[in-house]
N, C-alpha and C positions, 0 to 999 in steps of 0.2 A: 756702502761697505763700512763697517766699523772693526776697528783692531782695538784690542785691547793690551797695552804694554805696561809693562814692570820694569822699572830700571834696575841691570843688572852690572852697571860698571861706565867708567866713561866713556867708553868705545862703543859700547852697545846695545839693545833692549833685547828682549825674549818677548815677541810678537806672535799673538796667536791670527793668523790670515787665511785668507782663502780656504784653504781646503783642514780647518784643526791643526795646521803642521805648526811646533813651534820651532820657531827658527832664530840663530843670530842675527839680527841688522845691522851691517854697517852702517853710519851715520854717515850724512851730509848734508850740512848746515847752511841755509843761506837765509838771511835776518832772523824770522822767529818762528820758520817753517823746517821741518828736514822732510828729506824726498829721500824713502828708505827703500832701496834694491838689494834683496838677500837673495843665497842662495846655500845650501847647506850641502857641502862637496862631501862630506864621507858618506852621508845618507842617501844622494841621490835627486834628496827633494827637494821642490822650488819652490817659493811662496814670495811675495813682492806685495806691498802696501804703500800708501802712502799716508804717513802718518802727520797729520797739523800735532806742533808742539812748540810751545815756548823755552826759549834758549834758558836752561839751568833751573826749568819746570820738572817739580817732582812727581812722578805720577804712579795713583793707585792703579790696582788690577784690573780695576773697572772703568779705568777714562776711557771714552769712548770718540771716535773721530767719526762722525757722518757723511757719506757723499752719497748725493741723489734725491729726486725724488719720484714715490710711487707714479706710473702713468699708464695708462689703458687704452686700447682702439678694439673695436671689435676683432680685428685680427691680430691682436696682443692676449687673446683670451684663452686657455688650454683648453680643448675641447677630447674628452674622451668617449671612444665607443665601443662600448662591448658586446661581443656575438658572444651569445647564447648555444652551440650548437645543439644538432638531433643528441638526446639523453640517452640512447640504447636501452638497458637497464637502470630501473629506477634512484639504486645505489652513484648510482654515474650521473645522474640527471639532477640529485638532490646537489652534489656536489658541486656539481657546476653552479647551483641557483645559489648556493652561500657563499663560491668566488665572488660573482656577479656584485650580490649583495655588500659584501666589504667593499668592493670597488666604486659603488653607488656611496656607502660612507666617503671612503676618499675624495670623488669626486665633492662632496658635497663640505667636507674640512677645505676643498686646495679652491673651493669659489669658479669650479670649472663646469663646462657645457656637457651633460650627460645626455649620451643616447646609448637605450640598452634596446637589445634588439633577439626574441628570442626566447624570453620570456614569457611573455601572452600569448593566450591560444592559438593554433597557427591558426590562416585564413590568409584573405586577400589583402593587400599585395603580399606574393611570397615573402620569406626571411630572405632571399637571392635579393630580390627587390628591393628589402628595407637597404641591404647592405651597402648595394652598389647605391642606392641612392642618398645614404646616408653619405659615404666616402665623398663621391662627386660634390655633393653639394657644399662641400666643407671649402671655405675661403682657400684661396692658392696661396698667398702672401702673407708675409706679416711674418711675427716673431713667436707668437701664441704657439706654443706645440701641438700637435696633433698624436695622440694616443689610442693605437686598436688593441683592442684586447680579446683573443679566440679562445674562446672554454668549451671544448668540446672532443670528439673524436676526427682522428683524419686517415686516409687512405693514399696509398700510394703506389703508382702503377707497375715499376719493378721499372721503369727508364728514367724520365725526367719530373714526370708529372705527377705533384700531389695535389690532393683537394681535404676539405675545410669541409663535413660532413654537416648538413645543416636539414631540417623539416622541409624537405621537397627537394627540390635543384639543389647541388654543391659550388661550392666555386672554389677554382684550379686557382695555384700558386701565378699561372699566369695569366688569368682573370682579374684580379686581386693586382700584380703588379702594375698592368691596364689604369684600373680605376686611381690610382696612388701615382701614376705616372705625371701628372699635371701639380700637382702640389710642390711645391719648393719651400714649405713650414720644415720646420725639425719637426721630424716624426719620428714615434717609436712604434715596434710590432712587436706583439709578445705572443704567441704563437703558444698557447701552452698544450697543443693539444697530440694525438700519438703522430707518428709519422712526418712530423712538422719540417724537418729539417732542409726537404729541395724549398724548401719556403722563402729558406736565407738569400740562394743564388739566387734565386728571381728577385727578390725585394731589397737585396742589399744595394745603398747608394749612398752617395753622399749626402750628409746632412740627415742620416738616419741610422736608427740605431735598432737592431732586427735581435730578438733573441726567442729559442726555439729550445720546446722539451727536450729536443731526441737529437742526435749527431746522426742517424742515419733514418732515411726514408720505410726503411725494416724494423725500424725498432716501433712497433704496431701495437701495443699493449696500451689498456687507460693509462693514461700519465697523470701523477699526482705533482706535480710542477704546477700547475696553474695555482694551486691554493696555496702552496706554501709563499709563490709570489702576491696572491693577494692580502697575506699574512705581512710579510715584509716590508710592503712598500709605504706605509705608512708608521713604520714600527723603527721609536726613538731607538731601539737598540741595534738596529741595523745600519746605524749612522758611526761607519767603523772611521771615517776619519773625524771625527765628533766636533764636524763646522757648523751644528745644529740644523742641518737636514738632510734627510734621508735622497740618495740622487738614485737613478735606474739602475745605477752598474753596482751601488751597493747593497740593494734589495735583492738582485739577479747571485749576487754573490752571496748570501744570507740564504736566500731560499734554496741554492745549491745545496750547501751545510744540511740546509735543515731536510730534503732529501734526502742525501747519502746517509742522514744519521738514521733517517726513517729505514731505509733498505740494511743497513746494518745491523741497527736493533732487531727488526726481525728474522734475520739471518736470512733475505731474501738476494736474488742476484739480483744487481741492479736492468733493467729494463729500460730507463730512459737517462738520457745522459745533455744535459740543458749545453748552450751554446750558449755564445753574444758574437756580434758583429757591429763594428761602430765607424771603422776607416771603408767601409765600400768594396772592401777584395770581394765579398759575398765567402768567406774562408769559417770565419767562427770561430772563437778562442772558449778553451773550457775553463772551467771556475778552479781546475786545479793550476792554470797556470799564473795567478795572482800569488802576489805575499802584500798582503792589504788590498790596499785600492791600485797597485801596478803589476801590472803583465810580467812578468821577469823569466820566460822562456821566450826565444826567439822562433821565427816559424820558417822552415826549412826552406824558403825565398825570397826570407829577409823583409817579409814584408813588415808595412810598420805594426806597431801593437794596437788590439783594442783597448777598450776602457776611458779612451781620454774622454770622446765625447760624452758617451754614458754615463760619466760623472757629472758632467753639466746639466744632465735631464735631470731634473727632480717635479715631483706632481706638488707636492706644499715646500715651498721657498722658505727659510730661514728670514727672521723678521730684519737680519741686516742686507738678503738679496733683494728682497723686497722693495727695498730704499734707493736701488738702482734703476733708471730711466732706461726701457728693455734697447735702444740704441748704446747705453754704454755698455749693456748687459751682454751683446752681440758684439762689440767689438771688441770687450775683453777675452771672450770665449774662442775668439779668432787667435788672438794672440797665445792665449794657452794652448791649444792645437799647433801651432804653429813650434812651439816650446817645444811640446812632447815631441812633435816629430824629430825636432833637430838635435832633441836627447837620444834620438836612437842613431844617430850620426857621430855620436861619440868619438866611436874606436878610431874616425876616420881624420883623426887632426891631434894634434899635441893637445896636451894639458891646457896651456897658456891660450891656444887658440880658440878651442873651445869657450872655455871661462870669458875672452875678451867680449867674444859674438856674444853668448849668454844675456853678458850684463847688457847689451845694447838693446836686444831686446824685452830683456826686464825692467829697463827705463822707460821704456817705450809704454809699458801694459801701467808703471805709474804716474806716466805723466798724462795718463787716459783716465786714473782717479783723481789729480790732481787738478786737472779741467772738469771734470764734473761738476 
């Protein structure tokens, strides 16, 4: 991680961290090091670094502090796979093949394991085939994500049951959650296709981050969601809290915009309506209940908010995430989960109490930078 600090007084720096926020540091000094824990009470936001600097060292905009180094296993590796689905019409089928294609770019910028699937003429072994055997054979372990990605049409039965329309055999929402059930990777499912959304219940879990065109199983029309996510996700301008990469929750939020703006311009009713799921309810949160990159609508069971995780999935890393050893990388991402949860616990303690716990475990996430 590298923070870059400006001194703005003797009390404090203006530190740009983790997620673009910039925020106050309190300082605390011990010989020619400070171990900075902020946290920025009227905004909400948290950010925590740890910053190496020498005692009554001046420092430009650009010092930079390093912690980590790159390191790789095979199941450190991102592996993405994208289906292809049956094309119907050919207008629907070209579309599909130039998501695909941007996603084959990305893949090929973020240095990850593409399998597309869907593509070439059908034949032997089915697309069912490629699928499942694609999924299963994907490593269980490790810290490497794992990214599906469906461009196509879906159907759905009017009860529980959708399916994923593919050149020959389909496969059911609970097919799919089958083959995905042995993996313990962070994985993400992007679902762009109509009818997507009994896709969420089944596939939502922990340590996954599930987001779907349509908020109901009726909503049956082509969905133009898949393209504008494949537009997004690699797209500097989508990087709304601007820590230098683009992560899943803020592509998903980006290509919502660019949807609703699509349906608006042409004065059409909107017909599909994207989700995310990231804490495992299998519930969904829509892109209208952010104001940035946080949730700020409650869900009528209090459960906790989406978002946290989906900000940590990103397909190309920022060249200071990069720098991080994927064990510190995971342990920090625990500890930020663990943050946001206990930020939705607010209401339920005094001022003081809160803020105390806070910092405890904001020392905690930089004394996890300060060892590396």
């Amino acid at each position: 991680m590298i923070a870059n600090a400006q001194r703005v007084g003797d009390d404090g720096l203006v530190v740009r961290v983790l997620r673009g926020t910039a925020v106050k540091v309190a300082m605390s000094v011990s010989g020619s090091f400070a171990l900075a824990a902020a946290f920025a009470r009227t905004s909400g936001l948290i950010a925590l670094v740890t910053v190496a600097m020498s005692v009554g060292e001046s420092f430009g905009a650009d010092a930079p502090v390093e912690v980590g180094l790159p390191g790789a296993t095979s199941t450190d590796k991102t592996s993405i796979i994208v289906v292809v689905g049956a094309p119907g019409e050919d207008e629907f089928g070209n579309a599909f093949l130039e998501s695909a294609a941007r996603w084959e770019k990305a893949a090929q910028q973020a240095g990850a394991r593409l399998t597309v699937i869907g593509r070439e003429p059908a034949g032997t072994p089915t697309d069912y085939d490629q699928v499942k055997a694609a999924i299963t054979g994907e490593p269980r372990a490790g810290s490497g994500e794992l990214w599906l990605v469906l461009l196509g049409h879906g159907t759905f039965d009017g009860a529980k049951e959708a399916k994923f329309n593919l050149r020959g055999p389909d496969f059911s929402s609970s097919e799919l959650a089958e083959w995905l059930n042995p993996i313990l990777r962070p994985t993400a499912i992007i679902d762009a296709s109509s009818a997507s959304s009994p896709f969420m219940n089944k596939l939502s879990a922990s340590n996954r981050v599930v987001i779907t065109a349509t908020r109901s199983g009726y909503e049956q029309n082509y969905t133009r969601f898949g393209r504008y996510m494949s537009e997004t996700i690699t797209d500097p301008a989508s990087d709304l809290d601007k820590d230098g990469e683009t992560s899943l929750l803020e592509a998903f939020l980006s290509a919502s915009a660019k949807l609703s703006e699509f349906y608006k311009t042409e004065g059409r009713l909107a017909t599909e309506h994207p989700l995310i799921d990231d804490n495992g309810d299998g519930l969904g949160t829509a892109p209208d209940w952010f104001r940035g990159v946080t949730a700020v609508k409650k869900a009528a069971n209090n459960a906790s908010a989406d978002g946290p995780r989906a900000l940590q999935f990103a397909l190309i890393h920022s060249s200071n995430e990069q720098k991080l050893p994927p064990e510190i990388r995971a342990k920090r991402d625990q500890i930020e989960l663990s943050i946001a949860k206990f930020r939705d616990r607010k209401a339920e303690m005094s001022e003081d109490e809160y803020y105390q716990r806070l910092e405890v475990m904001l020392l905690e996430l930089a004394r996890l930078y300060n060892g590396s």
